[in-house]
C-alpha positions as CSV (number, residue, x, y, z in Angstrom):
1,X,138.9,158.9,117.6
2,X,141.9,161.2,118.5
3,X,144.3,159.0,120.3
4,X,147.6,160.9,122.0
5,X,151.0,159.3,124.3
6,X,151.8,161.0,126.8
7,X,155.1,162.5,125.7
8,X,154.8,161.9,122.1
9,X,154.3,165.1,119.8
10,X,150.8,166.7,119.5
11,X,148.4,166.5,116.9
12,X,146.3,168.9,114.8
13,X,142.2,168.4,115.1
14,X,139.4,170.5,113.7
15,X,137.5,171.2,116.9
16,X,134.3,173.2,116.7
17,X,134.0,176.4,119.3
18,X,132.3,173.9,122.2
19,X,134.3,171.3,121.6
20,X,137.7,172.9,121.9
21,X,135.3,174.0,125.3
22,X,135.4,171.0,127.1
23,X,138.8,169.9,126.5
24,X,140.2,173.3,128.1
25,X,137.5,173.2,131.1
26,X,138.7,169.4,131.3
27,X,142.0,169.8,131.2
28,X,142.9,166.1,130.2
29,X,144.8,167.4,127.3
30,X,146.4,170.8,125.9
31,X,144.9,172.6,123.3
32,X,147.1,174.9,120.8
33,X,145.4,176.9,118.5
34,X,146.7,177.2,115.2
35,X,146.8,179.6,112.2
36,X,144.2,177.5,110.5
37,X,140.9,178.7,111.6
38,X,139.1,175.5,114.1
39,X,142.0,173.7,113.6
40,X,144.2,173.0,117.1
41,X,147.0,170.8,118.3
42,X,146.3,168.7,121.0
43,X,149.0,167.2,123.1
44,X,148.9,165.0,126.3
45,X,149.3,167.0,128.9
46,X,149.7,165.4,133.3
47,X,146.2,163.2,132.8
48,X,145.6,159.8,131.4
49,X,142.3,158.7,130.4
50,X,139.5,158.7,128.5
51,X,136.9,161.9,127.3
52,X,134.2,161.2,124.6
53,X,132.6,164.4,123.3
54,X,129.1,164.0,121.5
55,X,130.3,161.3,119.0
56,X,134.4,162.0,119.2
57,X,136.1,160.2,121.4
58,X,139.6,161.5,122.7
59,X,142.0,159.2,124.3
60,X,145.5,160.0,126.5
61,X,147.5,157.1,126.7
62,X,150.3,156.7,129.5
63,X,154.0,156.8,128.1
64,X,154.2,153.5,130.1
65,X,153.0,151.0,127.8
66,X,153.0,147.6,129.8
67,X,149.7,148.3,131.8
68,X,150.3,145.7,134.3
69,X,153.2,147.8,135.5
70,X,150.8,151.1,135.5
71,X,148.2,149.3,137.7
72,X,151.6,148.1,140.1
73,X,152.2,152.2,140.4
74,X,148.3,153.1,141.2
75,X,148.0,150.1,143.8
76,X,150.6,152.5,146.1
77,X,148.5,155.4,145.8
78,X,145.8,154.4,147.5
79,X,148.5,153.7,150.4
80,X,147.9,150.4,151.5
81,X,150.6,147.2,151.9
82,X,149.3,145.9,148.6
83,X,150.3,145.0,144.7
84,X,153.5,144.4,145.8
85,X,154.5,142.1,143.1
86,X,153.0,141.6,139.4
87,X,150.2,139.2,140.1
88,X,147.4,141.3,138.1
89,X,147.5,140.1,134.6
90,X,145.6,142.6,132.2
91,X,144.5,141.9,128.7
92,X,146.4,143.6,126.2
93,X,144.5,146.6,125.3
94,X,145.0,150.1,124.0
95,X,143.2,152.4,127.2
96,X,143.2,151.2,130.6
97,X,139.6,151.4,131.7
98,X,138.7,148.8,129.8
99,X,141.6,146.5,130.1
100,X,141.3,147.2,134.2
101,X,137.6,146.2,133.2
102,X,138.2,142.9,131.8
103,X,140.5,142.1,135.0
104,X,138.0,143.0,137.7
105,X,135.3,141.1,135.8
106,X,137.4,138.6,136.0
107,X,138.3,138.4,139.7
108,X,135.1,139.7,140.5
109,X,133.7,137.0,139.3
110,X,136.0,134.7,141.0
111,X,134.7,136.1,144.4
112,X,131.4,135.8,144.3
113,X,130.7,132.4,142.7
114,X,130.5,130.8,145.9
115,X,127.8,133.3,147.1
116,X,127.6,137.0,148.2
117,X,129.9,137.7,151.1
118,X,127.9,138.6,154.1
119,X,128.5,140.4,157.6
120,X,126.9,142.4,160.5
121,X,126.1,145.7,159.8
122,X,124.3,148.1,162.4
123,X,121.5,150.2,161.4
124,X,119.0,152.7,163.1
125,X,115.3,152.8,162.0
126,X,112.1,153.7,163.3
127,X,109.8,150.0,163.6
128,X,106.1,149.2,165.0
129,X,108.2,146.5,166.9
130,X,110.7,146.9,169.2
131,X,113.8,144.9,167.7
132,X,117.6,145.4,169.3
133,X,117.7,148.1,171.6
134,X,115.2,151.3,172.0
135,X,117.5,154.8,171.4
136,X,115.5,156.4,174.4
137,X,117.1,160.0,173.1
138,X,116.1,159.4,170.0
139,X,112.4,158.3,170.7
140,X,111.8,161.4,172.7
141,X,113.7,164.1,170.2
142,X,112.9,162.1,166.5
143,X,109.5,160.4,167.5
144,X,108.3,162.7,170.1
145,X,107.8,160.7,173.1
146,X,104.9,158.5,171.3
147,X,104.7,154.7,171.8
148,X,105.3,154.0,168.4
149,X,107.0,154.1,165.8
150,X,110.2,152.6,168.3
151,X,113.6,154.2,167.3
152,X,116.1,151.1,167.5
153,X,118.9,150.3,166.4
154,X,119.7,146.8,165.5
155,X,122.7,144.4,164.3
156,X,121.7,142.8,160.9
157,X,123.6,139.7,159.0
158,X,123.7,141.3,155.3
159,X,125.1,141.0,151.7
160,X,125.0,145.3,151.9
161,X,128.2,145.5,153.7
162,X,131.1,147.6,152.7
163,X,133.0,145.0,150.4
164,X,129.8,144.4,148.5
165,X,129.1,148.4,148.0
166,X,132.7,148.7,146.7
167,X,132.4,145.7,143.9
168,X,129.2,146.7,142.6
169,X,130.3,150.9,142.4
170,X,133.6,149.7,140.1
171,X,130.8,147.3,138.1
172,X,128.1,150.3,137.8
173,X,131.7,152.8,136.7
174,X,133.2,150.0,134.5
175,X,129.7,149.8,132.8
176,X,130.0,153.6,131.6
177,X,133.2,152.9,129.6
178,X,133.2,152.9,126.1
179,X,135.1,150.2,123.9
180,X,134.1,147.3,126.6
181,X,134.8,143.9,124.8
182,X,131.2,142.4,124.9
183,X,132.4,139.1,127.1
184,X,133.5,141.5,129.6
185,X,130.1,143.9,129.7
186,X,128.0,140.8,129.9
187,X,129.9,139.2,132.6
188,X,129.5,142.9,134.8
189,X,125.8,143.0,134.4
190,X,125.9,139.4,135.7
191,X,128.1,141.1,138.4
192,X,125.0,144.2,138.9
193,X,122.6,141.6,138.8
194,X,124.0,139.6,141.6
195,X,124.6,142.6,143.7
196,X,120.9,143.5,143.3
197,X,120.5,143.7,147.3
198,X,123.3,146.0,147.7
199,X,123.3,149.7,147.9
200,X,125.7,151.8,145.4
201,X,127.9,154.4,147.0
202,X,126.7,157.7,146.3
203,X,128.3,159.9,143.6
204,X,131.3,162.4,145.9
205,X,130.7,160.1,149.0
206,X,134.1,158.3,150.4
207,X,135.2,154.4,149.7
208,X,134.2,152.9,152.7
209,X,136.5,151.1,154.7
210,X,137.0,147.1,155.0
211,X,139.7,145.3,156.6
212,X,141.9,142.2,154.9
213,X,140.5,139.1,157.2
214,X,140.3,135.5,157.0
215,X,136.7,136.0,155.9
216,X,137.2,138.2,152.7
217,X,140.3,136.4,152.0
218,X,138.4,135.7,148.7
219,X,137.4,139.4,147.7
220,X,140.8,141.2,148.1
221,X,142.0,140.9,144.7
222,X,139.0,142.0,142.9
223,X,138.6,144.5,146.2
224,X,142.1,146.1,145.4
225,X,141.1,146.4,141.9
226,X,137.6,148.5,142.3
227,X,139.8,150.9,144.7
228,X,141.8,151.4,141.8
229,X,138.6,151.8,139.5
230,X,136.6,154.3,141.6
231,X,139.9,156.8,142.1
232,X,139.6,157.6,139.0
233,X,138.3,160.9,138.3
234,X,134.8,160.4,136.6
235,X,132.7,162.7,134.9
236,X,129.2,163.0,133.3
237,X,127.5,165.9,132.1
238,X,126.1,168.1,129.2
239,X,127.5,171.2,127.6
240,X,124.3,172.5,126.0
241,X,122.9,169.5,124.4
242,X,126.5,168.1,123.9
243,X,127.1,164.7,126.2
244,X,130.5,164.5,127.9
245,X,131.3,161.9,129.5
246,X,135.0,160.2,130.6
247,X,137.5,159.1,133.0
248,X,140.9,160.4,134.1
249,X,144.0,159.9,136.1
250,X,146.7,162.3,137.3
251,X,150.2,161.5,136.6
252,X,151.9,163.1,138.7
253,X,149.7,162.2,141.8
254,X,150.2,158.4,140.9
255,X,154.1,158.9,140.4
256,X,153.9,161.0,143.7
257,X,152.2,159.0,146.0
258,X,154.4,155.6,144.9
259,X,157.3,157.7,145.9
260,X,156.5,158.6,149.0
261,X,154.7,155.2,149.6
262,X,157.8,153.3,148.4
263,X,161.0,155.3,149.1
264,X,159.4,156.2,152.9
265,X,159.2,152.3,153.7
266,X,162.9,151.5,152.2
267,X,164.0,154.8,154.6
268,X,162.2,153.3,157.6
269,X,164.3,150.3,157.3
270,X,167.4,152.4,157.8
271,X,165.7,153.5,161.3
272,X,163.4,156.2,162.3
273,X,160.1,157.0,160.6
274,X,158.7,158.7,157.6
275,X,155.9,161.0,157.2
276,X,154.1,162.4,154.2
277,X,152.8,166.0,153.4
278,X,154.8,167.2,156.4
279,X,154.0,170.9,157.4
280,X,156.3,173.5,158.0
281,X,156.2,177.5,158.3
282,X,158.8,179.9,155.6
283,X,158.4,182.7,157.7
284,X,158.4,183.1,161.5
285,X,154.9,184.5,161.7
286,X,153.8,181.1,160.4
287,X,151.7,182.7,157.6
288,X,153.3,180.5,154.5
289,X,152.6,177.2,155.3
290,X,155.2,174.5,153.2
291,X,154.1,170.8,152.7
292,X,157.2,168.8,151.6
293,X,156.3,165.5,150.0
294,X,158.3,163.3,152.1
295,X,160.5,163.6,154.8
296,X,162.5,161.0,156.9
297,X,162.9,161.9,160.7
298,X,164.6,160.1,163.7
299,X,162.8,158.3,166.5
300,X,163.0,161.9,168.1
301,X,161.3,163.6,165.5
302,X,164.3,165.9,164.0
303,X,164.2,165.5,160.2
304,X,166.9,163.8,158.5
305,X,166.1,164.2,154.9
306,X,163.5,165.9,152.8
307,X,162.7,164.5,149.3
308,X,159.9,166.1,147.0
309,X,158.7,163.7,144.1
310,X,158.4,165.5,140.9
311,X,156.6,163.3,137.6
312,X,158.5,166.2,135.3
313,X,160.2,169.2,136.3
314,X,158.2,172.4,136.8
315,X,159.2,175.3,134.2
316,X,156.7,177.8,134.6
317,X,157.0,180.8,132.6
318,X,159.3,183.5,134.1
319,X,160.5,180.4,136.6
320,X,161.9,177.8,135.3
321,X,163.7,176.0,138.1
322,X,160.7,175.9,140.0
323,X,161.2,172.8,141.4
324,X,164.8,173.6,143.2
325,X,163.9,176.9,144.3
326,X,161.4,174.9,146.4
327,X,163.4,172.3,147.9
328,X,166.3,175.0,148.7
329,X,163.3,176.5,151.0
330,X,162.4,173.4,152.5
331,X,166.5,172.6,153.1
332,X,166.5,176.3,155.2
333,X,163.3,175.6,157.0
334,X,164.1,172.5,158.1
335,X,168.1,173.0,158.6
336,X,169.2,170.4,156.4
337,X,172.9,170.4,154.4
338,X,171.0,168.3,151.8
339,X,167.9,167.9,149.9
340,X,166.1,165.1,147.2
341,X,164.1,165.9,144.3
342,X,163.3,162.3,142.5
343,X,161.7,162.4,138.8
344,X,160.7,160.2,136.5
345,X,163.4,159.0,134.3
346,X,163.1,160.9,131.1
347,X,161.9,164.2,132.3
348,X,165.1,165.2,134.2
349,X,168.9,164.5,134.6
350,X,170.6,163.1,137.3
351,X,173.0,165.5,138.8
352,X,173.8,167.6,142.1
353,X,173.3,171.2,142.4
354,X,175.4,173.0,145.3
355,X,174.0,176.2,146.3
356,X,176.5,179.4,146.6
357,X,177.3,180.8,150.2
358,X,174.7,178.1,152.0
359,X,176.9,175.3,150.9
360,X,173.0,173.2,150.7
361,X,173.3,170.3,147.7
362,X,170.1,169.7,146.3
363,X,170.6,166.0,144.5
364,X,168.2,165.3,142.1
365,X,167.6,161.4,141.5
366,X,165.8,159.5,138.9
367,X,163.3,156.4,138.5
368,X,163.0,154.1,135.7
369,X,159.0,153.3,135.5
370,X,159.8,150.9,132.8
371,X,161.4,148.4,134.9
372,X,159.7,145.5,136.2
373,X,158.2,145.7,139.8
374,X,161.1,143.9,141.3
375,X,163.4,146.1,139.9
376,X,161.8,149.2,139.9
377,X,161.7,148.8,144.2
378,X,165.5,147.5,144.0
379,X,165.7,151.0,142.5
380,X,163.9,152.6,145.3
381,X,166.1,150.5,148.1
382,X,169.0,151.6,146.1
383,X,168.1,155.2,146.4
384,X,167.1,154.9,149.9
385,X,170.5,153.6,151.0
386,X,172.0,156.6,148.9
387,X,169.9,159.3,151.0
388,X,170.4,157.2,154.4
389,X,174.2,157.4,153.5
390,X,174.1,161.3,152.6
391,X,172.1,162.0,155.6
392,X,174.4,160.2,158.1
């Protein structure tokens, strides 16, 4: 097994030529060649996760150690008012999959020992017997007009309801992990086995939607944890007869979306509203469309403070200060003195750049993911009352 830290330096690995293949279609990881012939370094790269290759496995661990605190940061991505304090507690483990997989057994579990949860769900079918209501446009366009079959649609009380289709796709994803303690594998095919009436989500197709109610009050833990399961990127497939098979995260997206989750509600507090992915036109033909990661506006809708979350500073080759070029474009657009780029602590410095002639200061900022929950958002109110006091 070839296990890298996000951060830490790389490490040589004979690949052979499909091997080295499927990591650079992948992408999970960067691959070096060297001046040994089939022999590359491998470093971790913007993904987390989990690729096994034939028999090799390959694992990308994130530089934040303390999962529970990684599993805090993915609970905002999904942009809902949830995992606001530390309350999942994760098995210490070395890759996340599997420690996620002992915890959603776990609460899983927990949910459903008093029964399947069950609801109303509506469905349309063609029946010899007329039960709920006759579609009359249906019957003449789908059946032709003819007596029977009856196209109705009906209200049925179910276990295959939307909270039920979520548990059992995390059980069916969490069974394709490798290195799954054994207690926890036999305590999800108790979980498959239980859902038996329940119909998976296809493969591509959208989490369904549920609503936090009295009802479910009993399913949102292990509900919250299977939203985090199934955004993982999963893959299966075959490169020739080679079987590749894995899961990943993004970074950056995680560290993104927590930031704009996070810092947007501590700005609302100060008044006005935030919005997310924003878009605004360069040039005055509106052909270059800009999407800023955050900004913070008024009641009225003028902008009061653009911020773009950055997991490490972009230094492409040929243009390295990528990331401030950027916001300087945004500050123009949107006619602001003042601009925020915030990082993860440990891929940039703190510090204030003040652009000639414009007189625009572009203030870059820095979190600390290795702080406790609690802390970590005193951070984020902290910097929140910086930008409200900057903007005022």
């Amino acid at each position: 097994m070839i296990l890298l830290t996000e951060g830490a330096p790389p490490q040589r690995a004979a690949l052979d030529p499909r091997e080295y293949e499927v990591l650079r279609r992948l992408a999970i990881v960067d691959v070096t060649p060297t001046l040994d012939e089939g022999v590359f370094e491998l470093s971790a790269g913007r993904k987390i996760g989990a690729v096994t290759i034939g028999k090799r496995q390959l694992v990308v661990r994130p530089k934040i150690r303390d999962l529970n605190r990684l599993v805090f940061l993915l609970g905002y991505s999904l942009h809902r008012d949830l995992w606001r304090d530390d309350r999942v507690h994760l098995a210490r483990a070395d890759d996340l999959l599997p420690a996620l997989a002992e915890a959603f057994g776990r609460f899983a579990s927990r949910a459903t020992e008093q029964g399947l949860l069950q609801g109303y769900r509506t469905i349309s079918d063609d029946l010899p017997v007329l039960r709920g209501r006759i579609l009359a446009g249906e019957q003449m366009t789908r059946n032709h007009g003819l007596p029977v079959p009856l196209a109705v649609e009906y209200d049925e009380f179910t276990v295959d309801i939307a909270e039920n289709q979520i548990l059992l796709s995390a059980v069916l994803r969490l069974l394709t992990v490798d290195r799954v303690p054994t207690q926890t594998r036999q305590r999800l095919q108790r979980l498959r086995r239980a859902l038996v009436d329940v119909t998976p989500l296809q493969r591509g197709t959208p989490i369904p939607s549920w609503q936090p109610t009295r009802l479910n009050t009993r399913y949102h833990d292990a509900l919250h944890l299977a939203e985090i399961v199934l955004s993982a990127q999963s893959f299966e497939h075959h490169a020739g007869d080679l079987r590749v098979s894995g899961f990943m995260f993004d970074m950056w997206r995680i560290f993104e979306d927590f930031v704009c989750t996070s810092l947007g509600e501590a700005l609302a507090r100060h008044g006005g509203r935030y919005a997310t992915q924003y878009s605004v036109h360069l040039d005055l033909a509106d052909a270059v469309r800009m999407r800023p990661d955050l900004v913070w506006t008024e009641t009225s809708g003028r902008v009061r403070a653009v911020i773009d979350a950055k997991y490490k500073a972009e230094r492409p080759e040929g243009f390295p200060d990528a990331d401030l070029y950027q916001l300087f474009a945004y500050c123009t657009v949107l006619d602001l003195k003042d601009g925020h780029l915030v990082y993860a602590k440990g891929n940039e410095m703190t510090r204030t750049h003040v652009i000639r002639e414009s007189g625009i200061a572009l203030h870059c900022h820095t979190l600390d993911l290795g702080l406790s929950p609690p802390e970590l958002l005193a951070q984020v109110e902290s910097l929140a009352k910086s930008i409200s006091s900057i903007s005022s």
